[in-house]
C-alpha positions as CSV (number, residue, x, y, z in Angstrom):
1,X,-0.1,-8.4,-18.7
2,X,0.1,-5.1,-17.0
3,X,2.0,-3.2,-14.4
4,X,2.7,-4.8,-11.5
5,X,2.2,-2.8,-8.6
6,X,3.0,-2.7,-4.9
7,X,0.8,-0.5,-2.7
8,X,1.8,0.7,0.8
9,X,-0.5,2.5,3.0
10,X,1.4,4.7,5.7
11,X,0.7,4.7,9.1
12,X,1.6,1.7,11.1
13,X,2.8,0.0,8.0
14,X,5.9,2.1,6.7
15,X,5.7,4.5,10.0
16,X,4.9,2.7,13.3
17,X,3.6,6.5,14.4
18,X,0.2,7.6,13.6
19,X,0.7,10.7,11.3
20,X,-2.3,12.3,12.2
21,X,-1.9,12.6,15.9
22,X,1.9,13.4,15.7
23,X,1.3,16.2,13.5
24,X,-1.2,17.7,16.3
25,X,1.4,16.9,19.4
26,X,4.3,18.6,16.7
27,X,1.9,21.4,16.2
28,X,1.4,21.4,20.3
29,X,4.8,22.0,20.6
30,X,5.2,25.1,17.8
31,X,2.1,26.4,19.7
32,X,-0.5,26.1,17.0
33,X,-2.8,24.5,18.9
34,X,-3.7,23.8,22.3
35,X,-3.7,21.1,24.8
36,X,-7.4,20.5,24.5
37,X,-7.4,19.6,20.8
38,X,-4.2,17.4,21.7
39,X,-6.4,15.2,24.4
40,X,-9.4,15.5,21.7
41,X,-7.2,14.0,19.1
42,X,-5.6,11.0,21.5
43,X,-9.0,10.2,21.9
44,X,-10.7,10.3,18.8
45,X,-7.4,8.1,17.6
46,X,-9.0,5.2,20.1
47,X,-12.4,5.5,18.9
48,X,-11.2,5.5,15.0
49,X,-9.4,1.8,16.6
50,X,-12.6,0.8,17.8
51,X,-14.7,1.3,15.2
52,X,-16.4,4.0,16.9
53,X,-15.9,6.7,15.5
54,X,-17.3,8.9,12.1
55,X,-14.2,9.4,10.2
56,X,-15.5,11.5,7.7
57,X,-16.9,14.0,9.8
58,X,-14.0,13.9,12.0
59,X,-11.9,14.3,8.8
60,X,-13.7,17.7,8.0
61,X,-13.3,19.6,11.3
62,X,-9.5,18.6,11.4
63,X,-9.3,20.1,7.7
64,X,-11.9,23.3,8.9
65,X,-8.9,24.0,11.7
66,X,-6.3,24.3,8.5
67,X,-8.7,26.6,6.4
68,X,-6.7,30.0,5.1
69,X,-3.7,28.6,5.2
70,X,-1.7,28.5,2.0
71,X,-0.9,25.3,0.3
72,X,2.8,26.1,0.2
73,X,3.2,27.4,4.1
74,X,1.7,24.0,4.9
75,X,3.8,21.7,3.2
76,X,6.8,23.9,4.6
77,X,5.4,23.1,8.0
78,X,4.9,19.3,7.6
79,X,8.8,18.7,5.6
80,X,10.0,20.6,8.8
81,X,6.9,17.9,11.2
82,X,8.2,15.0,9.1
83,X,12.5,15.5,9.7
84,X,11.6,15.6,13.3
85,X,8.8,13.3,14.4
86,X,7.6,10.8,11.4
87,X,11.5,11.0,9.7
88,X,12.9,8.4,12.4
89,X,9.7,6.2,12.8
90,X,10.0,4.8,9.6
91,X,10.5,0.7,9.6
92,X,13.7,-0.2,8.4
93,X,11.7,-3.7,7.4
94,X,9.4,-1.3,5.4
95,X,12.2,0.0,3.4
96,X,13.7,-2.9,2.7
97,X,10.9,-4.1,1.3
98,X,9.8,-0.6,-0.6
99,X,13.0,-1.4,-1.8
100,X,12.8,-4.8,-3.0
101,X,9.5,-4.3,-5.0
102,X,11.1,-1.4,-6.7
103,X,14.4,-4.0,-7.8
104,X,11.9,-6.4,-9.0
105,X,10.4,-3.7,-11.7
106,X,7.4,-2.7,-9.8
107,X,5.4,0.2,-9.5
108,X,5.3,1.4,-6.1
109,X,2.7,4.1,-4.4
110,X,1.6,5.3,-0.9
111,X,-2.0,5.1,-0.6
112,X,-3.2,6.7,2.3
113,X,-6.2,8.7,3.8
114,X,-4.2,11.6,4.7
115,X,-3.9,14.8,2.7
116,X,-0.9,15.2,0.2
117,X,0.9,17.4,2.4
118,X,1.1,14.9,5.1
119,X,2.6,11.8,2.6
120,X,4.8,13.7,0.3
121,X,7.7,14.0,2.4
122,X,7.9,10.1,3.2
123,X,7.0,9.7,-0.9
124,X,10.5,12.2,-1.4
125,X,12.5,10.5,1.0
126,X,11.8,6.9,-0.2
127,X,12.2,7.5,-3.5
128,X,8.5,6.9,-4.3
129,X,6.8,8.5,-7.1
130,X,3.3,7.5,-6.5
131,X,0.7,9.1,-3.8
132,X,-3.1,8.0,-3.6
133,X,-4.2,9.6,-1.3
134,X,-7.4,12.1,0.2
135,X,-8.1,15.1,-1.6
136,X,-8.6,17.9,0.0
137,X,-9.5,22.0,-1.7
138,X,-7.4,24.6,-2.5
139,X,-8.0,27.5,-4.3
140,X,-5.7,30.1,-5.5
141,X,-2.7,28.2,-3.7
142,X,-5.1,28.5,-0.4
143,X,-6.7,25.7,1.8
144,X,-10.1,25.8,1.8
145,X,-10.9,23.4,4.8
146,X,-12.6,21.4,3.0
147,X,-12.3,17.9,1.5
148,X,-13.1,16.5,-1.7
149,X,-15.3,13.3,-1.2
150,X,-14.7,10.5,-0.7
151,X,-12.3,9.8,1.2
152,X,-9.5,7.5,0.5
153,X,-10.9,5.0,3.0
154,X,-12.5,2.1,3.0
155,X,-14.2,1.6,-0.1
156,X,-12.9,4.9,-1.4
157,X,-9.6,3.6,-0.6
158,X,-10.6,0.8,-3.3
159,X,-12.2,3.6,-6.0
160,X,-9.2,5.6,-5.8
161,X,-6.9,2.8,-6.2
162,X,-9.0,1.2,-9.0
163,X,-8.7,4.5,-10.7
164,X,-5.2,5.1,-10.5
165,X,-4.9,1.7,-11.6
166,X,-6.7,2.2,-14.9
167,X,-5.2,5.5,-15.5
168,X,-1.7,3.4,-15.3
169,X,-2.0,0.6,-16.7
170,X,-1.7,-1.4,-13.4
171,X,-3.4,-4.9,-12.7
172,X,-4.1,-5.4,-9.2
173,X,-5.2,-8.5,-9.7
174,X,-1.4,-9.0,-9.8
175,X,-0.4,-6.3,-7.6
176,X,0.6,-6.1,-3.9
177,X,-0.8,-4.1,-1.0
178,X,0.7,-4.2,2.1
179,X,-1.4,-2.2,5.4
180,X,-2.4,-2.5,8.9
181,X,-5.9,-1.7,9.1
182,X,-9.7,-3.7,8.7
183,X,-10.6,-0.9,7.2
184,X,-8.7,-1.6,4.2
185,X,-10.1,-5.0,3.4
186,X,-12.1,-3.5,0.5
187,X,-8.8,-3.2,-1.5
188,X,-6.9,-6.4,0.1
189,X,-9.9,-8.4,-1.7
190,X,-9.4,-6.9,-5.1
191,X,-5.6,-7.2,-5.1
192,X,-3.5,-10.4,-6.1
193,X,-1.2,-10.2,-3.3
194,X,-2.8,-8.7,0.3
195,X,-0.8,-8.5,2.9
196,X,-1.5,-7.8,6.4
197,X,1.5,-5.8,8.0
198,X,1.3,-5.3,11.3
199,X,-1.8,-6.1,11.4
200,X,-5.0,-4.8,13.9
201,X,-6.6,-7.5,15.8
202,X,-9.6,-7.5,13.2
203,X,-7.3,-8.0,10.3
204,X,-5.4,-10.2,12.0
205,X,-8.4,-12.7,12.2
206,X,-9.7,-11.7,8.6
207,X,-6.3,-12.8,7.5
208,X,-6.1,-15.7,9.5
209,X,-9.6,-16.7,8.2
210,X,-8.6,-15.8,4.3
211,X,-5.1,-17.2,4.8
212,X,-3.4,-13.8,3.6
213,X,-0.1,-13.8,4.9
214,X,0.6,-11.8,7.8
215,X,4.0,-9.4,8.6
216,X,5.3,-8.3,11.9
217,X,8.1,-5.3,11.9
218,X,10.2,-4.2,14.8
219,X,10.6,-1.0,15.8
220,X,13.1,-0.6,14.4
221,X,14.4,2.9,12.3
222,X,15.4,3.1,8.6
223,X,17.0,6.1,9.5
């Protein structure tokens, strides 16, 4: 038999914050960018709810804004985002149960559509080794604004997962993955053990339907 693993997406399952928009209002605040890309961001946050909204395209012009800036200067920014915004929005139910899987001998990772930079400092602070995540490019230590397709979402989400998988000797057919989103159903279907965690209202009736079993954290802070 192999690995058995436990995936976590981040936002609204470990985090009840969505990273993306609390990285724009942080970078509000240092006065990186204005108020008009903070309203534009709110909103395309409802559409990406609603279904309504092309992710990958709105993926590219938030990475285009982030072009020329150097790989380490950005993950400088988001440790310093992550200690004051993300840092105290973390479940204390999620860690608990990061916590559990890694007592029980399995092999824990983040997967999630945001860029390294954004997961790595949750990764440090639990403890977690693992990041699946979107790619984005960077050349000669420099982002380039520009992604490397596809995205991990949706059924990209399930290829990347797949391949890390196979490049770990991880069966998912035995494996855990816990996350909050519809858009994630692709990888709850190929996965022993979905879980629905905080769940939208679509996966909440997709899980009802399927009979997955279906988690509800309080706001409450791991640290």
């Amino acid at each position: 038999m192999g690995v058995i693993a436990a995936l976590f997406d981040m936002d609204h399952t470990i985090t009840w914050e969505n990273s993306g928009l609390s990285f724009v209002r942080y970078a509000r605040e240092k006065g990186i960018v204005n108020r008009g890309h903070l309203l534009r961001s709110m909103f395309k946050i409802i559409l990406y709810r609603l279904s309504l909204l092309n992710i990958e395209r709105w993926y590219e012009k938030n990475m285009e804004i982030l072009s020329g800036t150097s790989l380490v200067e950005m993950e400088s920014f988001c440790s310093a985002w992550f200690e004051v915004t993300l840092k105290r929005a973390i479940y204390k139910e999620a860690r608990y149960l990061i916590d559990d899987h890694k007592q029980k001998g399995h092999r824990v990772a983040i997967i999630s559509n945001s860029p390294i930079f954004f997961v790595k400092p949750m990764a440090e602070l639990l403890e977690i080794k693992d990041i699946v995540c979107t790619q984005v490019e960077v050349r000669d230590g420099i982002l380039t604004g520009k992604i490397i397709k596809p995205l991990c979402y949706g059924e990209g989400k399930r290829m990347y997962a797949q391949e890390w998988a196979s490049r770990n000797g991880v069966e998912l057919a035995e494996s855990y993955f816990y996350t909050d989103s519809y858009f994630d159903i692709a990888l709850m279907k190929v996965v022993g053990h979905p879980v629905a965690t905080n769940p939208d209202m679509r996966l909440r009736r997709a899980s009802v339907s399927l009979e997955w079993p279906i988690l509800e954290f309080a706001r409450e802070s791991a640290f």
